[in-house]
C-alpha positions as a printed NumPy array, in Angstrom:
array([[-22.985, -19.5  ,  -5.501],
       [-24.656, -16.079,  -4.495],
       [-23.498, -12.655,  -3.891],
       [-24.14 , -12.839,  -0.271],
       [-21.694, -15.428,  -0.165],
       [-19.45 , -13.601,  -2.32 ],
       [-19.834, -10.859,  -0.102],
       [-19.075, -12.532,   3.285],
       [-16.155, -14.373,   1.929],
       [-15.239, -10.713,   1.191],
       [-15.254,  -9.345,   5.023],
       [-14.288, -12.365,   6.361],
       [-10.781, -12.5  ,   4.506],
       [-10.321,  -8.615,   5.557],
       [-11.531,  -8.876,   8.656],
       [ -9.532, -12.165,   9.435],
       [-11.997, -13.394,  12.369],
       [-15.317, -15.369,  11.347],
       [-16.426, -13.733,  15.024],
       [-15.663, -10.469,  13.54 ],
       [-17.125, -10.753,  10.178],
       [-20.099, -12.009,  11.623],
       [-20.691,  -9.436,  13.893],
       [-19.872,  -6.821,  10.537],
       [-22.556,  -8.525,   8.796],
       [-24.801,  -8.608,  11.898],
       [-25.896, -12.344,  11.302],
       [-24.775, -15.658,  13.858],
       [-21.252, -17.23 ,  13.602],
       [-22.67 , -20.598,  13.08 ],
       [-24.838, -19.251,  10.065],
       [-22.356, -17.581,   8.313],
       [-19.429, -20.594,   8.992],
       [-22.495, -23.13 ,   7.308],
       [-22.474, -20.226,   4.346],
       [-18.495, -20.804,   3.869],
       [-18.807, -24.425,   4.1  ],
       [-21.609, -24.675,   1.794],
       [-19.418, -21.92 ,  -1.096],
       [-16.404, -24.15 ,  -0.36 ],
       [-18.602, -27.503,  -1.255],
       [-20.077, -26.114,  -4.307],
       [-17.094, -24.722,  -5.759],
       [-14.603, -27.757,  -4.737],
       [-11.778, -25.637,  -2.948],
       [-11.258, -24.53 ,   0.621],
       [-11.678, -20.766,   0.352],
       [-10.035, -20.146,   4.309],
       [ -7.591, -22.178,   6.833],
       [ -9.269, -22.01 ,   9.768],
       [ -6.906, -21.753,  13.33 ],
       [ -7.512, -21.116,  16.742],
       [ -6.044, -17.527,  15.969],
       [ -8.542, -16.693,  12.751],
       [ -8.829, -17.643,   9.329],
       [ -6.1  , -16.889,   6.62 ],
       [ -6.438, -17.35 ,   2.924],
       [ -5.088, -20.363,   1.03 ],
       [ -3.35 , -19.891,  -2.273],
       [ -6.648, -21.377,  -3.817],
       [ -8.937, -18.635,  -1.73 ],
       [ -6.69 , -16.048,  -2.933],
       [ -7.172, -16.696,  -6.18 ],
       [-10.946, -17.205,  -5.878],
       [-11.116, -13.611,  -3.787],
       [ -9.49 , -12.005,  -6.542],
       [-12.537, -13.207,  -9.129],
       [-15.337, -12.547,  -6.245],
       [-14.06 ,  -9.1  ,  -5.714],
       [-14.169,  -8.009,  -9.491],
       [-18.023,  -9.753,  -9.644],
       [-18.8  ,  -8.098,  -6.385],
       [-17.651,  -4.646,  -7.049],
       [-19.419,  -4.547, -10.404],
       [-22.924,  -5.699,  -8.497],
       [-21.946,  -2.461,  -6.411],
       [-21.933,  -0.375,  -9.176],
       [-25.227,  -1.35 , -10.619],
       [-27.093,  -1.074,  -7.074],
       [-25.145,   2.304,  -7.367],
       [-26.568,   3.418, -10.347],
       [-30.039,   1.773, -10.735],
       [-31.211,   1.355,  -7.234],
       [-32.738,   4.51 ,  -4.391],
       [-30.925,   2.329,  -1.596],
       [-27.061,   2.597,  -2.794],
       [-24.5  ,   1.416,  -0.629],
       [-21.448,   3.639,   0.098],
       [-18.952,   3.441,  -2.752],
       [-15.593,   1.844,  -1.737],
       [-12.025,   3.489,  -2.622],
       [ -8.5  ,   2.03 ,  -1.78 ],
       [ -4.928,   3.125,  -2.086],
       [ -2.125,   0.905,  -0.501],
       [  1.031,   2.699,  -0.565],
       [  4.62 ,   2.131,   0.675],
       [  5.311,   4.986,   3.208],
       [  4.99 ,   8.269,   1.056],
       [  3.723,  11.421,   2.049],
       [  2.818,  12.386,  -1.394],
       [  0.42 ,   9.561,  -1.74 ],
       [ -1.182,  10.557,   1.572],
       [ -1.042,  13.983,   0.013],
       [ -3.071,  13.481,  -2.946],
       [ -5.533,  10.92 ,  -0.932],
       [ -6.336,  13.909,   1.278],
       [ -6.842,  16.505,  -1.956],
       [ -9.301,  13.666,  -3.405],
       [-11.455,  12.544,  -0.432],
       [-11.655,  16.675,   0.071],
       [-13.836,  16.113,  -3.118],
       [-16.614,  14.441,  -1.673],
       [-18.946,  13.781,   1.078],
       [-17.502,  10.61 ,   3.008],
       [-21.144,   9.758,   4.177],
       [-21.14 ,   8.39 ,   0.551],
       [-18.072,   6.935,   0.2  ],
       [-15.819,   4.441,   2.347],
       [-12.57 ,   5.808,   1.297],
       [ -9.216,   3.281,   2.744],
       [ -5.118,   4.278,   2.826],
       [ -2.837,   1.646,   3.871],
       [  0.764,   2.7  ,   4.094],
       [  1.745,  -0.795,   4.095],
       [  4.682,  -3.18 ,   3.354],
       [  5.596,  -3.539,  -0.23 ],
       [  4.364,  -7.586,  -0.642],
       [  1.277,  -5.869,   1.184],
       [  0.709,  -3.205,  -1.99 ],
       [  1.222,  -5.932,  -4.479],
       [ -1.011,  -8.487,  -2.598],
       [ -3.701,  -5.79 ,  -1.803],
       [ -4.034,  -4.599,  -5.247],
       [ -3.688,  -8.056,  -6.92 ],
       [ -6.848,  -9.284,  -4.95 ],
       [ -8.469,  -6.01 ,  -5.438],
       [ -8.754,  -4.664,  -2.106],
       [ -6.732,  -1.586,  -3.077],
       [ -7.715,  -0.36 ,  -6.589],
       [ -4.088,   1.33 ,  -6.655],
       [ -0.73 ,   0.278,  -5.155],
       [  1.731,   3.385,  -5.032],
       [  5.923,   2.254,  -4.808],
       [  8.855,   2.428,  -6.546],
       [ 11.659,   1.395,  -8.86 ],
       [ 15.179,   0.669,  -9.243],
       [ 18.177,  -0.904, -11.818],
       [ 18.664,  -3.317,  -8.157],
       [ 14.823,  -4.475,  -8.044],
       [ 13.373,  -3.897, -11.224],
       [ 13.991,  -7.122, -12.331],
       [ 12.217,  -9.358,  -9.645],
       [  9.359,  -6.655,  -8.987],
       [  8.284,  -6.754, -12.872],
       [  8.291, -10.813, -12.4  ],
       [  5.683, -10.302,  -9.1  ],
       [  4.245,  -7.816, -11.   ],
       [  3.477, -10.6  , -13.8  ],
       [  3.098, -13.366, -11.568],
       [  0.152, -11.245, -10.068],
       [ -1.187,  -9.852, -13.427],
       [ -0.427,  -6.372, -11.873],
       [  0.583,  -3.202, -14.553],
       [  3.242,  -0.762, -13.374],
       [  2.433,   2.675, -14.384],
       [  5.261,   5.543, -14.194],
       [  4.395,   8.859, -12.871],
       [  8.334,  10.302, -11.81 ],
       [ 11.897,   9.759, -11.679],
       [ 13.845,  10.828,  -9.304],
       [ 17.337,  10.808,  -7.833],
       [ 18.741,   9.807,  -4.268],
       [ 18.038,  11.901,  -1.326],
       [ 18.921,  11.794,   2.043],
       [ 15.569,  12.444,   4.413],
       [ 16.811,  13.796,   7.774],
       [ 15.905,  16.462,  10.748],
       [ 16.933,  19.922,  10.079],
       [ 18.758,  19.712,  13.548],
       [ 21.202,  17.089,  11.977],
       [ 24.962,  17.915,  11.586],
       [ 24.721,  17.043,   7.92 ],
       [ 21.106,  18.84 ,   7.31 ],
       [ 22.939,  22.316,   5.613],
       [ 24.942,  20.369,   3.427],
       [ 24.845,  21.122,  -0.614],
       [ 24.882,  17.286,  -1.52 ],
       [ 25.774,  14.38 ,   1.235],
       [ 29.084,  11.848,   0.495],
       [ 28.26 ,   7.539,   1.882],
       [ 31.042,   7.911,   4.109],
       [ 29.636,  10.77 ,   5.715],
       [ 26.403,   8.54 ,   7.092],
       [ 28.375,   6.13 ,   8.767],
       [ 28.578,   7.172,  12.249],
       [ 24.669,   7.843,  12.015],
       [ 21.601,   5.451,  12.235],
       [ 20.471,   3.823,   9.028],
       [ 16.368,   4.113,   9.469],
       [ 14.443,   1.293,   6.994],
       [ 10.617,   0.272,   7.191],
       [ 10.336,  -3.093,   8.147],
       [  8.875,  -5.611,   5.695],
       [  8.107,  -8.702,   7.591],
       [ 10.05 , -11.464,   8.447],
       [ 10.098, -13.285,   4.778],
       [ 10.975,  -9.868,   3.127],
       [ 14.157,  -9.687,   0.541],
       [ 16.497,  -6.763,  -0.086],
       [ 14.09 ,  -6.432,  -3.314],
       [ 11.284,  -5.331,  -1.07 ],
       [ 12.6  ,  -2.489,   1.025],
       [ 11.765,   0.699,   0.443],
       [ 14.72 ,   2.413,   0.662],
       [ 17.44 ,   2.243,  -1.55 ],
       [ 20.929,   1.001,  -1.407],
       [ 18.953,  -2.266,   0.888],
       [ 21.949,  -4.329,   0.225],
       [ 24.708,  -2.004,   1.858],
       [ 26.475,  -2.723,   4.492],
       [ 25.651,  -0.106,   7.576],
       [ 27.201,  -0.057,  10.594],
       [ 23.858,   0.927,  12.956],
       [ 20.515,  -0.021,  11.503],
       [ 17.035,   0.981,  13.157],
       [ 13.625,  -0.789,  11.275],
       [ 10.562,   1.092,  12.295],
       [  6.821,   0.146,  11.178],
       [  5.47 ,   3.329,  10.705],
       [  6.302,   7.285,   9.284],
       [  5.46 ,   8.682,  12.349],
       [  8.048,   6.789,  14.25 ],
       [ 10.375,   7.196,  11.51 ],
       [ 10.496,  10.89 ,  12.058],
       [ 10.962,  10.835,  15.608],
       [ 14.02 ,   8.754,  15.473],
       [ 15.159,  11.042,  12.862],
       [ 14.585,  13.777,  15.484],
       [ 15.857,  12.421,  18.581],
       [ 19.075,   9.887,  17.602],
       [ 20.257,  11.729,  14.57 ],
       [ 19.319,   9.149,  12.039],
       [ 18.689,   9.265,   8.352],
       [ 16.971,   7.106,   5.556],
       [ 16.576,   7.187,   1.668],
       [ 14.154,   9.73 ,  -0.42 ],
       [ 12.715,  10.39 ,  -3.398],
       [ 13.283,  13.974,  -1.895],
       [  9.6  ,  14.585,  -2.401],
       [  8.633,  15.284,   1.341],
       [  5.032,  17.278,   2.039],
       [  5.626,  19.865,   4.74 ],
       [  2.153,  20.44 ,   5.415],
       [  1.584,  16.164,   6.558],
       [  5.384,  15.349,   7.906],
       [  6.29 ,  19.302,   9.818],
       [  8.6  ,  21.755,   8.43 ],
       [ 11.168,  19.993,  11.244],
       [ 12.791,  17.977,   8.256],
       [ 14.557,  18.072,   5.588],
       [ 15.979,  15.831,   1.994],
       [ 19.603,  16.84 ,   0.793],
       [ 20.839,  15.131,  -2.409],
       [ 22.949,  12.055,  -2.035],
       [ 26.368,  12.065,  -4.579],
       [ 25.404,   8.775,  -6.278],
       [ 23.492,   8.76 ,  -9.64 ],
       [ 20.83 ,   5.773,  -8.443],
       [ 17.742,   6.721, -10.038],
       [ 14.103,   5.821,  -8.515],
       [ 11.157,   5.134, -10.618],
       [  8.345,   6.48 ,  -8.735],
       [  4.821,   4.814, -10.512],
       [  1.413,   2.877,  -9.195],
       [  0.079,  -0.721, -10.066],
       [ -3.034,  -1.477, -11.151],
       [ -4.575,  -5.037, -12.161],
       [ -4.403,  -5.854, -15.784],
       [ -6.692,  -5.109, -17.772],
       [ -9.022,  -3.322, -15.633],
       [-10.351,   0.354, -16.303],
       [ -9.9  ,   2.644, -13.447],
       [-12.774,   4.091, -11.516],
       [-13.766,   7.724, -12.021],
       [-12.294,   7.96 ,  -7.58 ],
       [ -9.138,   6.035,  -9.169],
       [ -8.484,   8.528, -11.918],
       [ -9.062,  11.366, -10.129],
       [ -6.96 ,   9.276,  -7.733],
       [ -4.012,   9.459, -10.26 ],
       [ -4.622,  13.114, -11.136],
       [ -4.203,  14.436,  -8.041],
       [ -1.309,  12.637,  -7.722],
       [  0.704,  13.849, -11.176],
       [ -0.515,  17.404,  -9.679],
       [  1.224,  17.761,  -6.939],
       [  4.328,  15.78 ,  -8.517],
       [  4.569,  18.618, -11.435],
       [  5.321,  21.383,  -8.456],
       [  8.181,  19.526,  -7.022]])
């Protein structure tokens, strides 16, 4: 087993394509499929199932990614710090869709000159934080919280040797236009929200009610709209009068000044925090990461 293998087995499970991780690492498809085959041989698993659509992960080259990563990233370090020829640094943050984490990612990267550094956001579904920080390719996961999903989230969180970290708490707000009939009100009633579009972030098709982002995922609404994105999520705020769930911690200055979070009567409480893997001391990038972060979450 060599780092070079390590490290294609790397890019090819991000890149999803042995075409496109070949092309990445700028050597021939066979050559680098004969380098898989020969890791897989040595180390008596098969690392990648391969289809006529790519190559996905098995559970086995999951778990093996998750070891190669950690090995990989400390060679990085070293060539880093010992070495004239350094290769960029790499930083990760998946996220679920927060403008706050996007936020503090901006204030960080602001910090540095990103000729040195390959810095990487993903506002992603929530299995998508969890799996991207329990195989390493995120260093930090950012989502929250709640007496409904605590429960099974602190069993994935085991299950994938992640840590939850707290950073806030926060009550239920209502994240809406400033157009919307209900956007002047002092504090927002259920019944109120029922002629208007529920908005929720879609989380694939073998989601659970335990991995949506917004609150209250088991209610029963009369008109639902799932979008992928924040940027869509806003604009169907904006032009059918819909609403979804806050922390009612919104960033002007990223999302417009267009919108608006009014407090929801209902005494749900939402444990904002960030995974890490266990065990594993954060880089100087994550805890700087994390600092910007409890910043701008002190001013609101």
């Amino acid at each position: 087993m060599t780092l070079q293998q390590l490290h294609y087995a790397i890019v090819i499970s991000e890149t999803g394509s042995m075409n496109k991780a070949a092309e990445l690492l700028y050597i021939a498809q066979p050559s680098l499929t004969s380098a898989m085959k020969e890791l897989e041989k040595e180390i008596g698993i098969t690392i990648f199932n391969r289809s006529g659509k790519g190559v996905s992960l098995t559970a086995d080259g999951t778990e093996f990614l998750t070891y190669a990563r950690q090995v990989y990233q400390q060679y990085e370090t070293l060539q880093e710090k010992y070495t004239s020829n350094a290769i960029r640094k790499k930083f990760g943050v998946s996220a679920q869709h927060y403008s706050f984490a996007v936020k503090a990612f901006v204030e960080l990267v602001k910090q540095f000159d990103t000729c040195e550094y390959e810095f990487a956001i993903r506002e992603t579904k929530t299995a998508e934080v969890i799996s991207d920080v329990n195989t390493m390719k995120s260093e930090i996961g950012i989502l929250y919280l709640s007496d409904f999903n605590r429960q099974i989230m602190q069993k994935l969180f085991q299950t994938n040797h992640l840590e939850f970290h707290p950073l806030i708490n926060c009550g239920v707000y209502v994240y809406l236009w400033k157009g919307h009939p209900l956007a002047k009100n002092k504090k927002i009633e259920f019944e109120e929200l029922e002629k208007y579009p529920c908005l929720t972030f879609e989380q694939g098709d073998k989601s659970s009610f335990y991995f949506a982002e917004e609150i209250f995922s088991t209610n029963d609404y009369a008109r639902v709209i799932k979008a992928s994105d924040r940027s869509t999520m806003l604009n169907l705020m904006k032009g059918l009068d819909g609403y979804t769930f806050c922390s009612g911690i919104i960033c002007d200055t990223l999302n417009g000044s267009d919108y608006t979070a009014v407090p929801l009567n209902n005494d749900s409480i939402m444990e904002i925090g960030y995974i890490t893997r266990k065990n594993i001391i954060l880089s100087n990038l994550g805890k700087l990461y994390i600092q910007e972060l409890e910043q701008y979450l002190k001013q609101k």
